[in-house]
C-alpha positions in Angstrom: 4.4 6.7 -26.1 7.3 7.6 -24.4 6.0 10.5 -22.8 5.2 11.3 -19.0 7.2 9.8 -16.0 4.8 6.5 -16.1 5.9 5.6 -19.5 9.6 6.5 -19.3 10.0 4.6 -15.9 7.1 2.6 -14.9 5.6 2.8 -11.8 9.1 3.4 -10.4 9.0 6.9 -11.3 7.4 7.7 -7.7 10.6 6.5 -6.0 11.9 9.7 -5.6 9.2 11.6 -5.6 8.3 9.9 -2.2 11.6 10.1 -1.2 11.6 13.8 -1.5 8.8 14.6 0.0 9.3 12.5 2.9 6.7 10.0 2.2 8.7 6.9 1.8 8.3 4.5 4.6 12.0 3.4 5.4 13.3 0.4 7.4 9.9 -0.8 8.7 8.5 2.5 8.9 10.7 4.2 11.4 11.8 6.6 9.1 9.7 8.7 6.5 12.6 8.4 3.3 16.1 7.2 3.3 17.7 10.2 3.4 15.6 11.5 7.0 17.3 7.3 8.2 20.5 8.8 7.4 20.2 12.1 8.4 19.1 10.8 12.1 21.6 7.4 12.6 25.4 8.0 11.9 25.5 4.1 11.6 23.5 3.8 8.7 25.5 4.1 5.7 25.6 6.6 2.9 24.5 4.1 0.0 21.4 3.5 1.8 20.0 6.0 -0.7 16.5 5.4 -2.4 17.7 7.2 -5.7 19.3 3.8 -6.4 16.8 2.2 -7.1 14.5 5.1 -8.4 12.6 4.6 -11.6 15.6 7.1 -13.7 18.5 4.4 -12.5 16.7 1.9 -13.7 15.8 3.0 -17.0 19.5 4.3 -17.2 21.1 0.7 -16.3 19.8 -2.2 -16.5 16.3 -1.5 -18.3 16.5 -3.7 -21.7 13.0 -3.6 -23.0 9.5 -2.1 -23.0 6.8 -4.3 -23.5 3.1 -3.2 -22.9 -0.4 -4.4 -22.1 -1.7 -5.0 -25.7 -2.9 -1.2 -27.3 -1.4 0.8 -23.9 -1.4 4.4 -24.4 0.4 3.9 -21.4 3.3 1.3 -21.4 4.3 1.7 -17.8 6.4 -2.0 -18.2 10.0 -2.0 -18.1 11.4 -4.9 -18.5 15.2 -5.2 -16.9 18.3 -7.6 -16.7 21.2 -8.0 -14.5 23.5 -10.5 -13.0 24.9 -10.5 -9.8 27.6 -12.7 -7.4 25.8 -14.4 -4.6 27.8 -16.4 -2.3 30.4 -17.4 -5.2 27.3 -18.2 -7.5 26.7 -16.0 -10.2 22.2 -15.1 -10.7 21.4 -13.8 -14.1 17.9 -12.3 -14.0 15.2 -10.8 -16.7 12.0 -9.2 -15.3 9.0 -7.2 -16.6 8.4 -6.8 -12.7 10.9 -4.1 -10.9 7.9 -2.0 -9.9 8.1 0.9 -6.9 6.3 -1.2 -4.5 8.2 -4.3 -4.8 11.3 -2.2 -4.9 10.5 0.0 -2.1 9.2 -3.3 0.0 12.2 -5.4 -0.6 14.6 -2.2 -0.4 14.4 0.7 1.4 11.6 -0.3 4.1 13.9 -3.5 4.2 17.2 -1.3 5.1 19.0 -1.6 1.7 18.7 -0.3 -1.7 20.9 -2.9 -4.0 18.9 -2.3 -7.1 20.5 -5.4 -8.8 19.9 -7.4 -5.8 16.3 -6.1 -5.8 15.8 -7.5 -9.0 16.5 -10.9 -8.0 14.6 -11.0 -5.1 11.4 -10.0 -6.9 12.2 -12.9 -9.5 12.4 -15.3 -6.9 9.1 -13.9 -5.4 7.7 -14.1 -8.8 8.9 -17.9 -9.1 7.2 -19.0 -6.0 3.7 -16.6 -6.6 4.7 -14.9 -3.3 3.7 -11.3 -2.4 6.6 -9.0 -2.7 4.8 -6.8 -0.5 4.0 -8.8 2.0 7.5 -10.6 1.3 8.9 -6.7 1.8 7.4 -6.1 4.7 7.7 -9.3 6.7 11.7 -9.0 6.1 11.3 -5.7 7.4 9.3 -6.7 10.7 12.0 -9.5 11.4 14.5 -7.2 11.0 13.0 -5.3 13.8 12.4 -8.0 16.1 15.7 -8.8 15.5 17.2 -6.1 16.3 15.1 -6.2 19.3 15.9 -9.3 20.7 12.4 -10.9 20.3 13.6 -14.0 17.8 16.7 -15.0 19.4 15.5 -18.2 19.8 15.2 -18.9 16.1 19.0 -18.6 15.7 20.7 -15.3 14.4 17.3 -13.7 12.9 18.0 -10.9 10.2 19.9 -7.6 10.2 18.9 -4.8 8.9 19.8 -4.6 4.9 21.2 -7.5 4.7 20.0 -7.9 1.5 22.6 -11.3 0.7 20.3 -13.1 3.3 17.2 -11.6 1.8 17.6 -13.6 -1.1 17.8 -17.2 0.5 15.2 -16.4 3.1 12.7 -15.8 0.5 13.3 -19.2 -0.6 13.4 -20.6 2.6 10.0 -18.5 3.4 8.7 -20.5 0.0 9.6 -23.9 1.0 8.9 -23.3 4.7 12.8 -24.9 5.1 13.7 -23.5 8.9 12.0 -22.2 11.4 12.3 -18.8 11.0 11.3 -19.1 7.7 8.4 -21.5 8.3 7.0 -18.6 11.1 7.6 -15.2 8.8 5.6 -17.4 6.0 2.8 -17.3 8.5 2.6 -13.9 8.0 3.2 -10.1 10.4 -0.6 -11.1 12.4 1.3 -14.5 13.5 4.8 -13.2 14.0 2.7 -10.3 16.3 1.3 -13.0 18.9 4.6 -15.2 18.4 7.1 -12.9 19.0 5.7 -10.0 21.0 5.8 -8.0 17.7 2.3 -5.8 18.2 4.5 -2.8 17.7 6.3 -3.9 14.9 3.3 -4.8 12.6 2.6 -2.3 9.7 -1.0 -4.0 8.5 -4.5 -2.8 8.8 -7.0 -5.8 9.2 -3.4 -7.8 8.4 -2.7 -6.9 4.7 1.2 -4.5 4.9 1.1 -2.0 3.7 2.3 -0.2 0.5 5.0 2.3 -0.3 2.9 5.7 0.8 3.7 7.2 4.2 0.2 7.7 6.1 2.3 10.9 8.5 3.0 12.4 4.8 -0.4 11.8 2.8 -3.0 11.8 5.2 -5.3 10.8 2.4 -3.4 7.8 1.8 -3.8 7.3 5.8 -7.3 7.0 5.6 -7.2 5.0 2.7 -5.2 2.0 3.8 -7.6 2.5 7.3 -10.7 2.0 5.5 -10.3 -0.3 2.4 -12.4 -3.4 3.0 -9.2 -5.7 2.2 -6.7 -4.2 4.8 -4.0 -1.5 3.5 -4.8 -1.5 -0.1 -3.8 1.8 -1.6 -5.6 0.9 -4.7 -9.3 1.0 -3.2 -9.1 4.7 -2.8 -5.7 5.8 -4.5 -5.2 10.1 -2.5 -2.1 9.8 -4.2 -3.3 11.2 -7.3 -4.1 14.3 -6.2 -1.8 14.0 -3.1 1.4 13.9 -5.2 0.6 14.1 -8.7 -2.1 16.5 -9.0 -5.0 14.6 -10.4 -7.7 15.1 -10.9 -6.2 18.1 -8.9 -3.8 19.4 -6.4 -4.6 18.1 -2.8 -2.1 19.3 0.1 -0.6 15.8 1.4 -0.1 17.0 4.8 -3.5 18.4 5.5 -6.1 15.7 7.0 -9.6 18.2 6.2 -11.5 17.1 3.3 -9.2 14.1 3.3 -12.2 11.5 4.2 -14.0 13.2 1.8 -11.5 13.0 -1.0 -10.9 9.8 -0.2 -14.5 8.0 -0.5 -14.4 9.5 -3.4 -11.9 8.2 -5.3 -13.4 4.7 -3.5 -16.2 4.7 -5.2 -14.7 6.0 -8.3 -12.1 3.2 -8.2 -14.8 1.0 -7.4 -16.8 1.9 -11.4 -13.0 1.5 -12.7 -12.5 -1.9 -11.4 -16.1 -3.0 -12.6 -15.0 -1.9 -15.9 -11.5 -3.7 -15.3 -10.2 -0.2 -16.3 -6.2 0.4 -15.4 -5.8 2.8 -13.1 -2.8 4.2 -15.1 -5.6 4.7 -17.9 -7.9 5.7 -15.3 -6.2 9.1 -14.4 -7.0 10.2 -17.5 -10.3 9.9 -17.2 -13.5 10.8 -14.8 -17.3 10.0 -14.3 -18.1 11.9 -17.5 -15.9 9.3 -19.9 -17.5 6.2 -17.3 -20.9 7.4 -18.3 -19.7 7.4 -22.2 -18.4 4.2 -21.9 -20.7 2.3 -19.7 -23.9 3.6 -21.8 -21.8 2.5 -24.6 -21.1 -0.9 -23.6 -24.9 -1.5 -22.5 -26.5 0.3 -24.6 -28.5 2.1 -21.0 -28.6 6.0 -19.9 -27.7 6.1 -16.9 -26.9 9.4 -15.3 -23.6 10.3 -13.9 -25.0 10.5 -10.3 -26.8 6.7 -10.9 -23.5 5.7 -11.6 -21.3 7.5 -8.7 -24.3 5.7 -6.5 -23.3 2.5 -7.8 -19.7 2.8 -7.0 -21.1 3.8 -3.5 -23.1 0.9 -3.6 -20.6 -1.2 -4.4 -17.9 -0.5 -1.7 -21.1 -0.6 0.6 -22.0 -4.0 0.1 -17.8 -4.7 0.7 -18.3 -3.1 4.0 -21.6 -4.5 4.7 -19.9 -8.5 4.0 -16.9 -7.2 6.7 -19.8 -6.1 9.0 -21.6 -9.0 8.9 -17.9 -11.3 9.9 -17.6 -8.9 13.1 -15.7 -5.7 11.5 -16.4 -2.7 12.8 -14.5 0.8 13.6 -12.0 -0.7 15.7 -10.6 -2.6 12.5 -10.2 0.6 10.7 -7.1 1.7 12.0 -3.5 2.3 11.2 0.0 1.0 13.0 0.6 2.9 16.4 4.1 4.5 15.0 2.2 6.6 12.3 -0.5 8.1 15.2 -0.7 10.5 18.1 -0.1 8.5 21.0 1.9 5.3 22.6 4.5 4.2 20.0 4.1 7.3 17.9 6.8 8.2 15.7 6.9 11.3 13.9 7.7 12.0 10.6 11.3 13.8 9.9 12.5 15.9 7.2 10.2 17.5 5.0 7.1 15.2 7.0 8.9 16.6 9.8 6.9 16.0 13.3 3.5 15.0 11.5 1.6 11.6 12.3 -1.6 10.7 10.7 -4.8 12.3 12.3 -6.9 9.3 11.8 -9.9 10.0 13.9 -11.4 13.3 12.5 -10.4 12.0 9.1 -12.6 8.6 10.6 -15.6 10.7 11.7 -15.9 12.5 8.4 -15.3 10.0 6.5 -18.3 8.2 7.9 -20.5 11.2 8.1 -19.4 11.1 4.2 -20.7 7.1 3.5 -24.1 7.4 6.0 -22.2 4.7 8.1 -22.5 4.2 12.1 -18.7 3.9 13.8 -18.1 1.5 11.1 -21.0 0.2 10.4 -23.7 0.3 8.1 -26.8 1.1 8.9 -30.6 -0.5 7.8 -31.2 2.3 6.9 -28.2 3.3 5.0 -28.7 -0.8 2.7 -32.3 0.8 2.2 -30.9 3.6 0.4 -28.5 2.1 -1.6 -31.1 -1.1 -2.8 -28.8 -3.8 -0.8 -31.7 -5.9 -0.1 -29.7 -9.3 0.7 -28.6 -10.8 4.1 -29.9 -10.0 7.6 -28.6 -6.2 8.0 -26.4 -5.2 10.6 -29.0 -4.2 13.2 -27.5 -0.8 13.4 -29.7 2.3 13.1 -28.7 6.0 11.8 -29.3 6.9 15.8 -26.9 4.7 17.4 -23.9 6.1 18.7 -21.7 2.8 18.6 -22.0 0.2 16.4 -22.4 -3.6 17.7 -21.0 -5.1 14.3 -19.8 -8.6 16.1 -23.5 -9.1 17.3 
């Protein structure tokens, strides 16, 4: 193909499109794209610049093939090489994996943006089936509590960007090898109640997470709140309409309409995933092309509205299992730094004093599903056909929702 900024330069084309729109979470979140960390601390330095490891200087030097899904209209992979000196040992590396969130988690929220090193980090990630997400992200949160003071008793801790060290700790993380290492493999909810680090987490329901600024895309904001796996931004992906226009232009900055928008692309992702659709295939596509293809596949004739209820249904039933293990409203909630409130920080640049307006977005939102402060009602299962378990014991009337009961 060839054609469109996913098929010239992979997922990595959103680099600096978050960048310039200041929705690009930088060095743990303090800072809402490389350019607004620079722009407000003198120390940080100059190449700390997300354009270096944007999707276009990839492609430009050190992409080396394109290989694709089998039949892709697509072809989002870019598969890269480099080399690089570590420590006096040269590390040759080839990749189909240099994708914007494990670039953006292991570089810029990480305080660095060596694209070459990058690549090697992933690799090694790769190699030991870790997370680079989560990998991302826990560098990031001990290079906080570094900086802090909280890990002083686990020896020199991290610096910011130090992107040399990043590559042995990952392996260290891995093979559990010191004790630093053998605590950030437990993860940001452990290093939290270790290390005094509450206000360095960036998890909801402890899953990081990904490389979409809540204070910028509020959709995005409520998304990572209410997935039922933790800050997943493909459960309900705003994004598409946030930044790219699809199915059409949302404003990222404004929170009305925002639970609304973003239930629906829930459930619509919820159909997609059923199907095991790609999401990259799925923007092309809405309920109209589901209802041609699942009547296809099934040989049924089921409506478009039957099949919008399924997807309801669907990310219901998610929510009803969470209920049912003691979640409720309380676990649908963001990091304090992206909020109104005690450890708020605002957005800079073009984000510039916005945080995430998370509970009107909540109360629509739920207004939007039928659920109770969390919760879903008897009532609500009735609807829907969810006819297993014991229900939550909630009714449309309650004003709170007793979800640990």
């Amino acid at each position: 193909p060839n054609e469109g900024g996913l098929s010239v330069y992979g997922t990595n084309v959103l680099m600096n499109v978050t960048e310039e729109t200041s929705g690009l979470p930088a060095r743990n979140g303090r800072y809402t794209s490389t350019e607004d960390a620079r722009e407000a601390d003198a120390s940080i330095p100059e190449e700390f610049d997300a354009e270096r490891v944007s999707g276009e200087n990839v492609r430009e030097n050190i992409l080396v093939d394109e290989p694709t899904c089998h039949s892709c209209p697509v072809a989002c992979k870019k598969e890269v090489e480099t080399s690089i000196m570590h420590k006096g040992e040269e590390m040759n590396v080839r990749t189909e994996s240099y994708e914007y969130e494990s670039a953006w988690a292991l570089g810029p929220n990480s305080g660095h943006t060596d694209r070459d090193e990058i690549a090697v980090m992933i690799q090694r990630c790769n190699d030991h089936g870790m997370d680079t997400i989560e990998a991302g992200n826990i560098m990031a949160m001990a290079m906080e509590l570094t900086e802090k003071g909280k890990l002083e008793d686990l020896g020199d801790g991290i610096d910011w960007g130090d992107s040399s060290e990043m590559i042995d700790l990952l392996e260290r993380i891995a093979t559990r090898e010191t004790e630093l290492a053998d605590h950030l493999a437990e993860g940001q909810a452990h290093m939290a109640e270790a290390f005094d680090g509450h206000g360095s987490t960036l998890t909801v329901k402890n899953q990081a997470i990904a490389a979409y600024d809540p204070r910028c895309m509020k959709g995005m904001g409520i998304g990572y709140a209410t997935s039922n796996r933790g800050a997943c931004h493909l459960r309900g992906y705003t994004p598409s309409a946030e930044l790219l226009g699809i199915p059409e232009k949302a404003d990222p900055y404004e929170w009305e309409g925002k639970g609304e928008l973003c239930a629906l692309f829930q459930d619509m992702h919820a159909i997609s995933d059923s199907f095991d659709i790609c999401k990259f295939n799925a923007f092309a596509e809405g309920i109209e092309e589901y209802v041609k293809q699942y009547n296809g596949m099934t040989g049924l004739e089921v409506s478009e509205d039957e099949l919008m209820e399924a997807g309801d249904r669907i990310y219901t039933l998610e929510r009803y299992y969470n209920n049912l293990n003691g979640f409720g409203r309380e676990d649908d909630s963001l990091p304090a730094r992206f909020l109104d409130g005690e450890g708020s920080v605002p957005g800079q640049g073009a984000s510039e004093g916005e945080v995430c307006e998370l509970d009107p977005m909540l109360e629509e939102y739920y207004a939007r599903r039928g659920w109770v402060d969390g919760v879903v009602p008897d009532e609500r299962l009735d609807d829907l056909g969810i006819e297993v378990g014991p229900g939550t014991g909630v009714s449309r009337g309650d004003s709170a929702a007793p979800a640990d009961d």
